[in-house]
mmCIF file as Biopython writes it, N, C-alpha, C and O atoms, coordinates in Angstrom:
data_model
#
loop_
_atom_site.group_PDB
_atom_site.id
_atom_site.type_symbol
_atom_site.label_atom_id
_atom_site.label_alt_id
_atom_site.label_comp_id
_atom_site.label_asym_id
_atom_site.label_entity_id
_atom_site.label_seq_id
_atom_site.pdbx_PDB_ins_code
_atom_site.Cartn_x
_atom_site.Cartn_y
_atom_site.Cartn_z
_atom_site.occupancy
_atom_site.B_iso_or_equiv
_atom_site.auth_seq_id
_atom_site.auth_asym_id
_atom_site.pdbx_PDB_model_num
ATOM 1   N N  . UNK A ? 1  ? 251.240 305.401 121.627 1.0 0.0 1  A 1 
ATOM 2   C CA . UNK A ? 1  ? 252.281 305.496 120.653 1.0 0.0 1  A 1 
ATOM 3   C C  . UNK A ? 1  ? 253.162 304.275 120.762 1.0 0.0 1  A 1 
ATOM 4   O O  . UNK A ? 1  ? 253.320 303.734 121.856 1.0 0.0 1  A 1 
ATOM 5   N N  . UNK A ? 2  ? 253.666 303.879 119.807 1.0 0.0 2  A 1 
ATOM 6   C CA . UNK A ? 2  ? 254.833 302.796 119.877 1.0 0.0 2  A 1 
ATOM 7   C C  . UNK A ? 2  ? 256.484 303.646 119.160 1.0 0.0 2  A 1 
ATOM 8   O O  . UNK A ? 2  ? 256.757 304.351 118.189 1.0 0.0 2  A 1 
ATOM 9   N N  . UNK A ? 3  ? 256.980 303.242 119.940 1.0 0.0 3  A 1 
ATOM 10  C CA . UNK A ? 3  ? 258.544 303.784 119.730 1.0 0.0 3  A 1 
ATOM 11  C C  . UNK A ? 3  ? 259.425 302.647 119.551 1.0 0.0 3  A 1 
ATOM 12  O O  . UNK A ? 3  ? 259.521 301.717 120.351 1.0 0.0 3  A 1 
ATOM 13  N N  . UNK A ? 4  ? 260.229 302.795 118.178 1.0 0.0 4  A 1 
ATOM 14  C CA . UNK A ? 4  ? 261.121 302.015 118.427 1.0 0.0 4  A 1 
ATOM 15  C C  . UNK A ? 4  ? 262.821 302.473 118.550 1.0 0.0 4  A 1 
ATOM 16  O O  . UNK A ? 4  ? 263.462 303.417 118.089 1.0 0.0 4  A 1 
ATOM 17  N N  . UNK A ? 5  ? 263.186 301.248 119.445 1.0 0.0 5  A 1 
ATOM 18  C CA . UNK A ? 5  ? 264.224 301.788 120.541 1.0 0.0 5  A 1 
ATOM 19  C C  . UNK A ? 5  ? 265.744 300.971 119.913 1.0 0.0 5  A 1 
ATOM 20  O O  . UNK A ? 5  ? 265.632 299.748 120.003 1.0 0.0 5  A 1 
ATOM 21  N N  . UNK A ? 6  ? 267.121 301.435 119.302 1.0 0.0 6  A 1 
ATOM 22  C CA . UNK A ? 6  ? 268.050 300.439 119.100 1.0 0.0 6  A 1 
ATOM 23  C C  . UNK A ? 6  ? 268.399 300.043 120.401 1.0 0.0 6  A 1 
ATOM 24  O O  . UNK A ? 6  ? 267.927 300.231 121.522 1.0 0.0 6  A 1 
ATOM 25  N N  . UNK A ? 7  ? 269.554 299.319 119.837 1.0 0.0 7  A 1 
ATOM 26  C CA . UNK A ? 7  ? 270.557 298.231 121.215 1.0 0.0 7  A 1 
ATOM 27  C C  . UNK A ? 7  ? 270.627 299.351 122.207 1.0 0.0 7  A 1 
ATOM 28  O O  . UNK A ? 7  ? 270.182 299.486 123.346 1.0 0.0 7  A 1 
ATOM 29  N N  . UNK A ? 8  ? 271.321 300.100 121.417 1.0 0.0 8  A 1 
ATOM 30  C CA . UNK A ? 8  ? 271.361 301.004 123.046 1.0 0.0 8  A 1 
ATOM 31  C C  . UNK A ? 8  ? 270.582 301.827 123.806 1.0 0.0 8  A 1 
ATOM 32  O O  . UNK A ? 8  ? 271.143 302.716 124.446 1.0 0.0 8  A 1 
ATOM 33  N N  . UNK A ? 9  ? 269.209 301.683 123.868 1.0 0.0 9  A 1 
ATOM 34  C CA . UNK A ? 9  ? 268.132 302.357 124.333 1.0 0.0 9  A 1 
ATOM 35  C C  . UNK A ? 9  ? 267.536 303.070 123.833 1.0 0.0 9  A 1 
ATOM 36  O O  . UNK A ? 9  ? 266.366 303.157 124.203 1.0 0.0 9  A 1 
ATOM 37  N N  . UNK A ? 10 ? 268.127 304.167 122.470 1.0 0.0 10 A 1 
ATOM 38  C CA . UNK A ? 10 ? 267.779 305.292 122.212 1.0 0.0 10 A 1 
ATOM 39  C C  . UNK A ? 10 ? 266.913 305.028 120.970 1.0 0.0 10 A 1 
ATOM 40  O O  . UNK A ? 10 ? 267.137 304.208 120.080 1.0 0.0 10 A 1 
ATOM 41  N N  . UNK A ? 11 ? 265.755 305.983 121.093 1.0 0.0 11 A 1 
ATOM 42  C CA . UNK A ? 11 ? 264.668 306.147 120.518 1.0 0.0 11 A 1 
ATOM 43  C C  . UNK A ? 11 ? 265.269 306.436 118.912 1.0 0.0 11 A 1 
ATOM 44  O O  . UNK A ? 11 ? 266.061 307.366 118.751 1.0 0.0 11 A 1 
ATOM 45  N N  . UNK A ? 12 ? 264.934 305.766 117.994 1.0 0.0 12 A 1 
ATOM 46  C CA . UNK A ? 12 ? 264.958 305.867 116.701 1.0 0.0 12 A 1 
ATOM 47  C C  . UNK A ? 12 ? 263.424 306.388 115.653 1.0 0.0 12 A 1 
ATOM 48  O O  . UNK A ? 12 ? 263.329 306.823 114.505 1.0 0.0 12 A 1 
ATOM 49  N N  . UNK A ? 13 ? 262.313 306.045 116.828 1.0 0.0 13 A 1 
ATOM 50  C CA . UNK A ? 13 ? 261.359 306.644 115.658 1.0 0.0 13 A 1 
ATOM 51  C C  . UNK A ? 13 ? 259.758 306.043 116.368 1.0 0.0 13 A 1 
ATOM 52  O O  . UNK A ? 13 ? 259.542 305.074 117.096 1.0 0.0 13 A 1 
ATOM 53  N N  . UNK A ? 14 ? 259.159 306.706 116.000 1.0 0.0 14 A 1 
ATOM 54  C CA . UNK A ? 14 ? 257.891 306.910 116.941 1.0 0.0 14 A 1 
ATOM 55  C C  . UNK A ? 14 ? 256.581 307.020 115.968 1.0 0.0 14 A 1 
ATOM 56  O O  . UNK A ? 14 ? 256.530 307.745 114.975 1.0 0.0 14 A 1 
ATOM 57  N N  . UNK A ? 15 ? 255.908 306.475 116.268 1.0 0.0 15 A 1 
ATOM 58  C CA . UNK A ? 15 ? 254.029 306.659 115.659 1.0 0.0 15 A 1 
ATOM 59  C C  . UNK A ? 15 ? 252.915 306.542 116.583 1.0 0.0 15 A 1 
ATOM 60  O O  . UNK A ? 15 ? 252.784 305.829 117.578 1.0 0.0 15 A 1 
ATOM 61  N N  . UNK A ? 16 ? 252.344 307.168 116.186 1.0 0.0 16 A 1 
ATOM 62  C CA . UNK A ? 16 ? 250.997 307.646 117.376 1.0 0.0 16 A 1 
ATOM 63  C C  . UNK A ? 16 ? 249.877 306.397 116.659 1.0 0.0 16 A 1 
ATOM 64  O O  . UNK A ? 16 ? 249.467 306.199 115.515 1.0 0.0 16 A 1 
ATOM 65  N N  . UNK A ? 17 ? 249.650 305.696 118.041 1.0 0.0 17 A 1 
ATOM 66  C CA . UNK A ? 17 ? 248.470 304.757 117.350 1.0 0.0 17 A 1 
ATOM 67  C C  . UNK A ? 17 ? 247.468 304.643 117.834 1.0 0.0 17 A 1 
ATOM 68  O O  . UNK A ? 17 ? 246.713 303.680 117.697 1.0 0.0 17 A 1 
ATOM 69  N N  . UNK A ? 18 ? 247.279 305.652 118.513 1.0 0.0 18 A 1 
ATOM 70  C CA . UNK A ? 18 ? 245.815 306.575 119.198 1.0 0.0 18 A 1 
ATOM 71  C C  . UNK A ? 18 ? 245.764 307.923 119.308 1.0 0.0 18 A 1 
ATOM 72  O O  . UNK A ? 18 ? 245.882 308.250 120.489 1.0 0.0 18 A 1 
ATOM 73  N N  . UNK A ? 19 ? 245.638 308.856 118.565 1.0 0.0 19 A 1 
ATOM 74  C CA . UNK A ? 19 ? 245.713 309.856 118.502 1.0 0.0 19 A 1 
ATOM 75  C C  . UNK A ? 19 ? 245.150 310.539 119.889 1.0 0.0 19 A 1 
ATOM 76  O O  . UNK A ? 19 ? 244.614 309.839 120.749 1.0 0.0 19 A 1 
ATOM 77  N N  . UNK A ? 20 ? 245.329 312.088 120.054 1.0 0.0 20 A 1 
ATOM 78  C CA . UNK A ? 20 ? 245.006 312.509 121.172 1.0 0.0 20 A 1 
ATOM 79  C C  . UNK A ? 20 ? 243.803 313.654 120.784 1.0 0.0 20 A 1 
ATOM 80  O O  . UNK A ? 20 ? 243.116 314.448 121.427 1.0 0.0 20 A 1 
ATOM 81  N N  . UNK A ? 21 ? 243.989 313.179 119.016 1.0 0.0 21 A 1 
ATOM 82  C CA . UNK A ? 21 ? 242.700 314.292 118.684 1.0 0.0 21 A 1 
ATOM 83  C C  . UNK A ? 21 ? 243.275 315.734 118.012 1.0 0.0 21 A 1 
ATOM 84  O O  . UNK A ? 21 ? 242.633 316.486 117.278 1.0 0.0 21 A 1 
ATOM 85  N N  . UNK A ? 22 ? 244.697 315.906 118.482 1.0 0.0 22 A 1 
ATOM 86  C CA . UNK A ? 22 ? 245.383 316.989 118.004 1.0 0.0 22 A 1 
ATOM 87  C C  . UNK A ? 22 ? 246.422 316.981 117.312 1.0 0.0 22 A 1 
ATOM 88  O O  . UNK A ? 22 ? 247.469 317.095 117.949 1.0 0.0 22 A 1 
ATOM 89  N N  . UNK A ? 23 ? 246.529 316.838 115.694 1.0 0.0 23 A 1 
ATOM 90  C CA . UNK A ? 23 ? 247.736 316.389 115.301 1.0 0.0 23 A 1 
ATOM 91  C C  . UNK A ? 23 ? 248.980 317.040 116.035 1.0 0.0 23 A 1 
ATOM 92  O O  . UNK A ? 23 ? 249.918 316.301 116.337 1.0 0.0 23 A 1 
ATOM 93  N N  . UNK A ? 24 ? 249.033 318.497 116.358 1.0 0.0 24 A 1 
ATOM 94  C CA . UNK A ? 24 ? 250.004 319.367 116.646 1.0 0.0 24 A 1 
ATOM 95  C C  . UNK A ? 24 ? 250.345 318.700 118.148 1.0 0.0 24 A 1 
ATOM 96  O O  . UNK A ? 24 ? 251.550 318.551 118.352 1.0 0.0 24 A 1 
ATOM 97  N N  . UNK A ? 25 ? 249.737 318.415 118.876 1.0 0.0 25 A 1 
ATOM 98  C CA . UNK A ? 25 ? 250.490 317.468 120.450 1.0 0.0 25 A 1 
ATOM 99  C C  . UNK A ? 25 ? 250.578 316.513 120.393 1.0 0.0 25 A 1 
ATOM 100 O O  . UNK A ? 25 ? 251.115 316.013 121.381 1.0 0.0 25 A 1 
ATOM 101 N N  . UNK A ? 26 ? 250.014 315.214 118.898 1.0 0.0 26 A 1 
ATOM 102 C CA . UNK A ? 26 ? 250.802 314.155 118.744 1.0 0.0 26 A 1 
ATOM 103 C C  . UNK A ? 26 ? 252.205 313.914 118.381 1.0 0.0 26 A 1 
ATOM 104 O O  . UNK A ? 26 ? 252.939 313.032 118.827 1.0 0.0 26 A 1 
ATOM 105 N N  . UNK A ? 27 ? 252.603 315.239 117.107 1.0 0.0 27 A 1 
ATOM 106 C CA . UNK A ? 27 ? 253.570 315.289 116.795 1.0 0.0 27 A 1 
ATOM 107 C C  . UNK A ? 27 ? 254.857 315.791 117.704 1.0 0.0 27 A 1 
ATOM 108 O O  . UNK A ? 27 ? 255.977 315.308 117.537 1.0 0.0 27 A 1 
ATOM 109 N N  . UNK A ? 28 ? 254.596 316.737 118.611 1.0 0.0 28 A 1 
ATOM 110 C CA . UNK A ? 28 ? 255.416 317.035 119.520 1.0 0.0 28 A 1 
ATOM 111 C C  . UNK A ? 28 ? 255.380 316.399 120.474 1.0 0.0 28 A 1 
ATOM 112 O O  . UNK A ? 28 ? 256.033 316.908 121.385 1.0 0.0 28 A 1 
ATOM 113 N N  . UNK A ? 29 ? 254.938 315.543 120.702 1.0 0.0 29 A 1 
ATOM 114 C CA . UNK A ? 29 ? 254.875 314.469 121.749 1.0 0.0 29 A 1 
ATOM 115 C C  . UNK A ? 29 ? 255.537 313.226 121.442 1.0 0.0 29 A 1 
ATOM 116 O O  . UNK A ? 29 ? 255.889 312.491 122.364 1.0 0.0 29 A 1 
ATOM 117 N N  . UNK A ? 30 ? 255.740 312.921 120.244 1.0 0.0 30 A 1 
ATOM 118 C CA . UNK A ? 30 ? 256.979 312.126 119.449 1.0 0.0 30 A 1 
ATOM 119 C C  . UNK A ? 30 ? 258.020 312.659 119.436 1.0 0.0 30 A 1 
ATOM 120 O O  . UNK A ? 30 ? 259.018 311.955 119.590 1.0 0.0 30 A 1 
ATOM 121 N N  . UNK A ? 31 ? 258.171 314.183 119.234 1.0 0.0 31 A 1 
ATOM 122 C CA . UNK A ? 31 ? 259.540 314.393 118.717 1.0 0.0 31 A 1 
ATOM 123 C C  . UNK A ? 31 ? 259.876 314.629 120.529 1.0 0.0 31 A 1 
ATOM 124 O O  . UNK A ? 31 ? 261.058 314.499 120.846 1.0 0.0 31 A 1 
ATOM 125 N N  . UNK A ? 32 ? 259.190 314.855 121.298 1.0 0.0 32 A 1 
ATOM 126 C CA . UNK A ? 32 ? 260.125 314.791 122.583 1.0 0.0 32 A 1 
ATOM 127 C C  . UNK A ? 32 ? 260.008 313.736 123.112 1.0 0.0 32 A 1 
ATOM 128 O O  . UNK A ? 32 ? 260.666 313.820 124.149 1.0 0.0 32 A 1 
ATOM 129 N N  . UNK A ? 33 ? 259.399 312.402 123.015 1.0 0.0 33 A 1 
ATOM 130 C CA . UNK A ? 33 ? 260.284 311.252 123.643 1.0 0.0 33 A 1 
ATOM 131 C C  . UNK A ? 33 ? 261.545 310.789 122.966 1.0 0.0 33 A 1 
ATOM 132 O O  . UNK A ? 33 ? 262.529 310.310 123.530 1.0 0.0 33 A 1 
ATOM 133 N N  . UNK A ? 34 ? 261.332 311.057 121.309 1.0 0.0 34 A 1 
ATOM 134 C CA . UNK A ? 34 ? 262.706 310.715 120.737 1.0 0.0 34 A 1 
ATOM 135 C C  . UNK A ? 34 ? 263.890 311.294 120.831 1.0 0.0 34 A 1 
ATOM 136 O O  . UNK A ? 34 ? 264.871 310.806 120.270 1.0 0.0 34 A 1 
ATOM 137 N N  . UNK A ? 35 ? 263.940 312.184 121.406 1.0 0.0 35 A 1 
ATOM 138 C CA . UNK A ? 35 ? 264.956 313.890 121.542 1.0 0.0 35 A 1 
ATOM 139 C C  . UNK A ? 35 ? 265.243 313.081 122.902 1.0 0.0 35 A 1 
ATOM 140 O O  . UNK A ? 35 ? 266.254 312.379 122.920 1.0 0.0 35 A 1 
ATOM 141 N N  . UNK A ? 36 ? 264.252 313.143 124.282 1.0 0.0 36 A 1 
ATOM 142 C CA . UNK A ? 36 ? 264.564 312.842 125.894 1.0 0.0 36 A 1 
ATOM 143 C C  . UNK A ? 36 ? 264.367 311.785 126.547 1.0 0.0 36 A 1 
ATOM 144 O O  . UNK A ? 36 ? 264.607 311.765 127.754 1.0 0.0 36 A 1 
ATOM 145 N N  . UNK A ? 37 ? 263.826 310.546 125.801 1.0 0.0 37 A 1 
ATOM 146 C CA . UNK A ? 37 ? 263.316 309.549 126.640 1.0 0.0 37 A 1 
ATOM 147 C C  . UNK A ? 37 ? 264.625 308.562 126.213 1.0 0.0 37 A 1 
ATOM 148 O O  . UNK A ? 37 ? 265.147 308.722 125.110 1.0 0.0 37 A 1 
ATOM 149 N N  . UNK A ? 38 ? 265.045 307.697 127.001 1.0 0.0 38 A 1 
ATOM 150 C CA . UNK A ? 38 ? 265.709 306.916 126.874 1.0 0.0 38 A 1 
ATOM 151 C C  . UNK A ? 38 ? 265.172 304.971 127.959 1.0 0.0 38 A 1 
ATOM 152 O O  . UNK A ? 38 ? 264.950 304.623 129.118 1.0 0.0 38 A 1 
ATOM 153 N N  . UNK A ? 39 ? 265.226 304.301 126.500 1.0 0.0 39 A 1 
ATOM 154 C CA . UNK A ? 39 ? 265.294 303.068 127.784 1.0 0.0 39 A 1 
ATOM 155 C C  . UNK A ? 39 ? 265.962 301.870 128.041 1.0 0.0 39 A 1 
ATOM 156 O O  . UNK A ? 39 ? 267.008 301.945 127.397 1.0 0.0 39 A 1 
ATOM 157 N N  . UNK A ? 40 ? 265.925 300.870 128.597 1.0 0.0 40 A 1 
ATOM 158 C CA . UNK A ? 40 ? 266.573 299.571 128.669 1.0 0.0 40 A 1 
ATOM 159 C C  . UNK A ? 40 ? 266.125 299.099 127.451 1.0 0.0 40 A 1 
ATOM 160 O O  . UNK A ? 40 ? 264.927 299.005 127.182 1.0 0.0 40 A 1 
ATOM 161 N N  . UNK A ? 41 ? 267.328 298.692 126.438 1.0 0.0 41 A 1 
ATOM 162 C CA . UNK A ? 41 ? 267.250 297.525 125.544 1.0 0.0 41 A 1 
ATOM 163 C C  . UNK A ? 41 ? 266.413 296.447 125.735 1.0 0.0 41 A 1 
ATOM 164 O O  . UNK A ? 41 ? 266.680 295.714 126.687 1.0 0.0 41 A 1 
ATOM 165 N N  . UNK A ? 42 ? 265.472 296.187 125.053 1.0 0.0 42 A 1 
ATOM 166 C CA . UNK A ? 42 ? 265.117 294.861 124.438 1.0 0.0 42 A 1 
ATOM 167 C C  . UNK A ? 42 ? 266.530 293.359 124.771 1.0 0.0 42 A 1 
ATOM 168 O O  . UNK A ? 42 ? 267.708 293.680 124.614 1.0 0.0 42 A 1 
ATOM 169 N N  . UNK A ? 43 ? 266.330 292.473 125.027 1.0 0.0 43 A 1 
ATOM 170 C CA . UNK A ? 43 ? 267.010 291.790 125.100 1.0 0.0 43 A 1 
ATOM 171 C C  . UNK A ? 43 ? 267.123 290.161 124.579 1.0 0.0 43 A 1 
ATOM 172 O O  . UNK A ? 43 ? 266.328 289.340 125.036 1.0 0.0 43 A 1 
ATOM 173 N N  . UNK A ? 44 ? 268.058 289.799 123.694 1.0 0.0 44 A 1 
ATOM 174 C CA . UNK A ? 44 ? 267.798 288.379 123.275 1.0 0.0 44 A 1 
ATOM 175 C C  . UNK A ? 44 ? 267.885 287.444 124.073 1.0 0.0 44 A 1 
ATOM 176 O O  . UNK A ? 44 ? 268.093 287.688 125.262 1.0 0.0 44 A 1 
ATOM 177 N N  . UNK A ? 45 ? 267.723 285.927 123.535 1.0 0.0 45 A 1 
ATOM 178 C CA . UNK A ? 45 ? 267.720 284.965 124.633 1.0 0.0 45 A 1 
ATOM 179 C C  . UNK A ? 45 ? 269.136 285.098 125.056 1.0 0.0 45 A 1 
ATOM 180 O O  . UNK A ? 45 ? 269.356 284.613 126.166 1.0 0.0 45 A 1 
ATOM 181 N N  . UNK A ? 46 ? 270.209 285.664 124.417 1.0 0.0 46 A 1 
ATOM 182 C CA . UNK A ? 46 ? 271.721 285.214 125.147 1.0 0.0 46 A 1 
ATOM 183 C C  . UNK A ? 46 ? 271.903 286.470 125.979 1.0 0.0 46 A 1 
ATOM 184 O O  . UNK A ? 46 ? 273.083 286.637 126.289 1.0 0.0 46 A 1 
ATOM 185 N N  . UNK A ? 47 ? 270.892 287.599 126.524 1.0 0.0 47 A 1 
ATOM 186 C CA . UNK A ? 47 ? 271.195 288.269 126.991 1.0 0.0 47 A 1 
ATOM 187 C C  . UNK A ? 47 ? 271.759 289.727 126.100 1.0 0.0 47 A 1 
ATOM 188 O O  . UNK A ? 47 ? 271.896 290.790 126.704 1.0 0.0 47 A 1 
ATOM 189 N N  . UNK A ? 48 ? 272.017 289.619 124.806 1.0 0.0 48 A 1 
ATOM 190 C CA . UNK A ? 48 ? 272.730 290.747 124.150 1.0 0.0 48 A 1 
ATOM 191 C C  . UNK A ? 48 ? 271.234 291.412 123.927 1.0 0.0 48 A 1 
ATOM 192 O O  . UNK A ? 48 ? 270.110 290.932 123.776 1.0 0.0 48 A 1 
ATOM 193 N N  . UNK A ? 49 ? 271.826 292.893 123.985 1.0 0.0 49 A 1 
ATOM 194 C CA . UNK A ? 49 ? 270.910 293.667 123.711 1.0 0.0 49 A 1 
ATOM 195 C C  . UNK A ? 49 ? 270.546 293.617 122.368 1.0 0.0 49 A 1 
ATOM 196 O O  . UNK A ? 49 ? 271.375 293.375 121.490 1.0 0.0 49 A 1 
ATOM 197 N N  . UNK A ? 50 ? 269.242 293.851 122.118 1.0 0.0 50 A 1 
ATOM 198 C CA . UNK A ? 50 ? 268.914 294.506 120.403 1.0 0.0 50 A 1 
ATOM 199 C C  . UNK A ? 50 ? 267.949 294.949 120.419 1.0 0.0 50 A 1 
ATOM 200 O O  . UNK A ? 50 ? 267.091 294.814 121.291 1.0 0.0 50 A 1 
ATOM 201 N N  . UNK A ? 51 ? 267.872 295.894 118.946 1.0 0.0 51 A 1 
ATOM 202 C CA . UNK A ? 51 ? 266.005 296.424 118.689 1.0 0.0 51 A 1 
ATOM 203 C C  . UNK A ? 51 ? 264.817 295.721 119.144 1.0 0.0 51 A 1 
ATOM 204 O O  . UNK A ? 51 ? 264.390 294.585 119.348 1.0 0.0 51 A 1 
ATOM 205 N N  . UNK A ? 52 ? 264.415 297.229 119.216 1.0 0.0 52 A 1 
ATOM 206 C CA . UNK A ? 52 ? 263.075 296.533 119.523 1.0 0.0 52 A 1 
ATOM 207 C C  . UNK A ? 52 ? 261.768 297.709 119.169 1.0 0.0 52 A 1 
ATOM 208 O O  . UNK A ? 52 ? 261.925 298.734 118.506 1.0 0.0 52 A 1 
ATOM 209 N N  . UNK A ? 53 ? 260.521 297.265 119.780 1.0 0.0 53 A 1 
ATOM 210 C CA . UNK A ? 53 ? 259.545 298.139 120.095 1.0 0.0 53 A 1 
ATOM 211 C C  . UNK A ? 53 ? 258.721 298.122 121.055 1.0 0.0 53 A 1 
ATOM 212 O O  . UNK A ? 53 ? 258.023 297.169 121.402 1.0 0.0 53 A 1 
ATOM 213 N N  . UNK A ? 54 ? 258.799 299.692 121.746 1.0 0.0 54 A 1 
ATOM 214 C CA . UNK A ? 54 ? 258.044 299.484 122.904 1.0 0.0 54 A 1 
ATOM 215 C C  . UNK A ? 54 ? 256.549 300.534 122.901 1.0 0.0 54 A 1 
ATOM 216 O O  . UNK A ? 54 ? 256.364 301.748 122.988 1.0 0.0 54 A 1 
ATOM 217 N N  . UNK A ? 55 ? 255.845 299.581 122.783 1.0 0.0 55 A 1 
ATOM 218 C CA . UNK A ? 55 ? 254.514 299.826 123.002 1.0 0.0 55 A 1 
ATOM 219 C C  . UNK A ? 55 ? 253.519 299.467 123.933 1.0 0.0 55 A 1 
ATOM 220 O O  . UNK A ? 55 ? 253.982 298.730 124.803 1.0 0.0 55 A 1 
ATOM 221 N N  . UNK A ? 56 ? 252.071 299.770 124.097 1.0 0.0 56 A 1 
ATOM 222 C CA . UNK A ? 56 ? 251.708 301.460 123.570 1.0 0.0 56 A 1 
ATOM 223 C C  . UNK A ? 56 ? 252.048 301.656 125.158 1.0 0.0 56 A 1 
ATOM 224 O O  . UNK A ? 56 ? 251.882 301.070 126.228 1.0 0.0 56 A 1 
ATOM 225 N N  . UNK A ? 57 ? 252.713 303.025 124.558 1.0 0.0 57 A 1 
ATOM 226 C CA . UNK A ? 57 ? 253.027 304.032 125.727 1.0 0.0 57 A 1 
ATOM 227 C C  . UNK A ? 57 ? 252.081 305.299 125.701 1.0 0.0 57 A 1 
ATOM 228 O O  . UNK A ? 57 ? 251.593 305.882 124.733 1.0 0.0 57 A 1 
ATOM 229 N N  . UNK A ? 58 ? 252.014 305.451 126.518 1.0 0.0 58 A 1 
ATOM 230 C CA . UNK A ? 58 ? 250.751 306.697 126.676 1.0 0.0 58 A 1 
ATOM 231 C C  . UNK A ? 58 ? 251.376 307.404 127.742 1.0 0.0 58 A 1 
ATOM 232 O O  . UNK A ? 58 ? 251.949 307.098 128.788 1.0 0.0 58 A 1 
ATOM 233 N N  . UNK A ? 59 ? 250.903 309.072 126.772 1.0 0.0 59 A 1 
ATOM 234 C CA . UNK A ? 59 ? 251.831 309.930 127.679 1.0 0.0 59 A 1 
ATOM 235 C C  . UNK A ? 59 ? 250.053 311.176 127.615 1.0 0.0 59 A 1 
ATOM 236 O O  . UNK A ? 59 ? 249.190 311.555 126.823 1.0 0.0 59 A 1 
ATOM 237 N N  . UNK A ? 60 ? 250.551 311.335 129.335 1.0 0.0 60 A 1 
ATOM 238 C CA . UNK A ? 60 ? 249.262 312.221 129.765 1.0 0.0 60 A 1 
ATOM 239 C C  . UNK A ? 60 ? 250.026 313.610 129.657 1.0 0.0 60 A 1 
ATOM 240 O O  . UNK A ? 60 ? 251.079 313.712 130.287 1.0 0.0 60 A 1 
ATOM 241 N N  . UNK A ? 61 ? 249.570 314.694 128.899 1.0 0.0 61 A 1 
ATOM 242 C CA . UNK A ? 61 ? 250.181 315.845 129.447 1.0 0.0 61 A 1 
ATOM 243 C C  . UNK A ? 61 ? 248.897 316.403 130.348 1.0 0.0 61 A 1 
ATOM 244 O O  . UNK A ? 61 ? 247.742 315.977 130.371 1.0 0.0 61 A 1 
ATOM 245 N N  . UNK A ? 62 ? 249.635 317.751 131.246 1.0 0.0 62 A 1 
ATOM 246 C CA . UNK A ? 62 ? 249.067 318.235 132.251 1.0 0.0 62 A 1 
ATOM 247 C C  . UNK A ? 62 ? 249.525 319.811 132.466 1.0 0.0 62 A 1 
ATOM 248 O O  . UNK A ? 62 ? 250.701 320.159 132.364 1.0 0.0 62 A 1 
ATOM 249 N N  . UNK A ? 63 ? 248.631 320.558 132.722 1.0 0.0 63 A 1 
ATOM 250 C CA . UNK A ? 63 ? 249.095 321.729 132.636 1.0 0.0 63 A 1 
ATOM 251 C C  . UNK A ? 63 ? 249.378 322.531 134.336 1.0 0.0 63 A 1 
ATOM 252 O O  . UNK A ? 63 ? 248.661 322.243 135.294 1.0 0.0 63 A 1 
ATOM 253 N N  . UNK A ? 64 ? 250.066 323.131 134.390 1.0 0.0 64 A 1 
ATOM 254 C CA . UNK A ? 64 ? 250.535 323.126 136.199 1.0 0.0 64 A 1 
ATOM 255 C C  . UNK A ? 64 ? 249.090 324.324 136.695 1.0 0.0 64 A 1 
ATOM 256 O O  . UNK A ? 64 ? 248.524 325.270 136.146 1.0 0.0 64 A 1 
ATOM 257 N N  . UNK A ? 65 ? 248.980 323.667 137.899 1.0 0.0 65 A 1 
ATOM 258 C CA . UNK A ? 65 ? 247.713 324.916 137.923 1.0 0.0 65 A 1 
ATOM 259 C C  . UNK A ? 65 ? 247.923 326.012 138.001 1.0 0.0 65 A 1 
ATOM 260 O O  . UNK A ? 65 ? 249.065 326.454 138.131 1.0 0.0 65 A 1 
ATOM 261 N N  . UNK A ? 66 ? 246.924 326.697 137.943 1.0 0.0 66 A 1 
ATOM 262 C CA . UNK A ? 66 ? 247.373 328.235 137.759 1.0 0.0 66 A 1 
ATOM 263 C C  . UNK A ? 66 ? 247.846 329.118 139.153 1.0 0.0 66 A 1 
ATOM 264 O O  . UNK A ? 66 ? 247.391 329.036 140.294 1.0 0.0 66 A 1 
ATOM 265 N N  . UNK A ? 67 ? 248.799 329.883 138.683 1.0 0.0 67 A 1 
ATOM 266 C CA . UNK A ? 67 ? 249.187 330.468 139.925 1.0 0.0 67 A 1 
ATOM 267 C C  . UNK A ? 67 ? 248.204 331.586 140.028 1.0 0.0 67 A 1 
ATOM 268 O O  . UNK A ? 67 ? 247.262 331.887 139.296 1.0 0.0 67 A 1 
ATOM 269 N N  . UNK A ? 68 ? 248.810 332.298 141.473 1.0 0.0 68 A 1 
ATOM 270 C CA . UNK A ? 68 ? 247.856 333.445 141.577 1.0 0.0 68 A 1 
ATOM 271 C C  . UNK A ? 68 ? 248.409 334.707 141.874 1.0 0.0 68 A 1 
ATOM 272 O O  . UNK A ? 68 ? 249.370 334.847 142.631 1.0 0.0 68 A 1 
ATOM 273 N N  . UNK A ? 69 ? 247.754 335.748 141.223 1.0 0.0 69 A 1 
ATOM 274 C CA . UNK A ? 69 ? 248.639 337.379 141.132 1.0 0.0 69 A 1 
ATOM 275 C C  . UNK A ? 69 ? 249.361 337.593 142.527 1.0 0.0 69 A 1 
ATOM 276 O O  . UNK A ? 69 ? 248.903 337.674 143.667 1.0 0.0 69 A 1 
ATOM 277 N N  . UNK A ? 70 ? 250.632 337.653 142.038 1.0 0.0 70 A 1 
ATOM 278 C CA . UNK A ? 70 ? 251.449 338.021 143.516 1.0 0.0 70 A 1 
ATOM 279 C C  . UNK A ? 70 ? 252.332 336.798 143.490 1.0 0.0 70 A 1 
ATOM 280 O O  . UNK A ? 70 ? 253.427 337.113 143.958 1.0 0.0 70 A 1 
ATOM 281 N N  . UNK A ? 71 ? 252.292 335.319 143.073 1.0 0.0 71 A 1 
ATOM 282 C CA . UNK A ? 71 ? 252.424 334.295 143.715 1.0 0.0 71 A 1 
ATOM 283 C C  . UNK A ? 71 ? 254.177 333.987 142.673 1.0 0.0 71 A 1 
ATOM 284 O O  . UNK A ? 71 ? 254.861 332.989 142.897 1.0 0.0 71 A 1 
#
């Protein structure tokens, strides 16, 4: 996915540019880095922050193993 991020870190908007095969966990997989992920600004040559885009980020989900009756 590539996200792009304003001056101040925060995620403004996201596209999947490898799908994972499932529209339904691409899409929620955008709307929660843009909702929780936050990062360091992009930065110009004078040092001031600005937009940007940060790509490709690849996010693995994982499911916790299974517990066991009793546990």
């Amino acid at each position: 996915m590539a996200v792009q991020v304003d001056p101040n870190g925060t995620p403004t908007g996201c596209e999947v540019v490898r799908s994972s095969g499932h529209a339904v966990l691409d899409e929620a997989t955008c709307r929660t880095v843009v909702r929780r992920v936050r990062f360091d600004p992009a930065r110009d040559r004078q040092g001031r922050a600005v937009s940007g885009i940060c790509r490709p980020i690849n996010v693995r989900w994982q499911l916790p193993p299974e517990s066991k009756p009793g546990e």
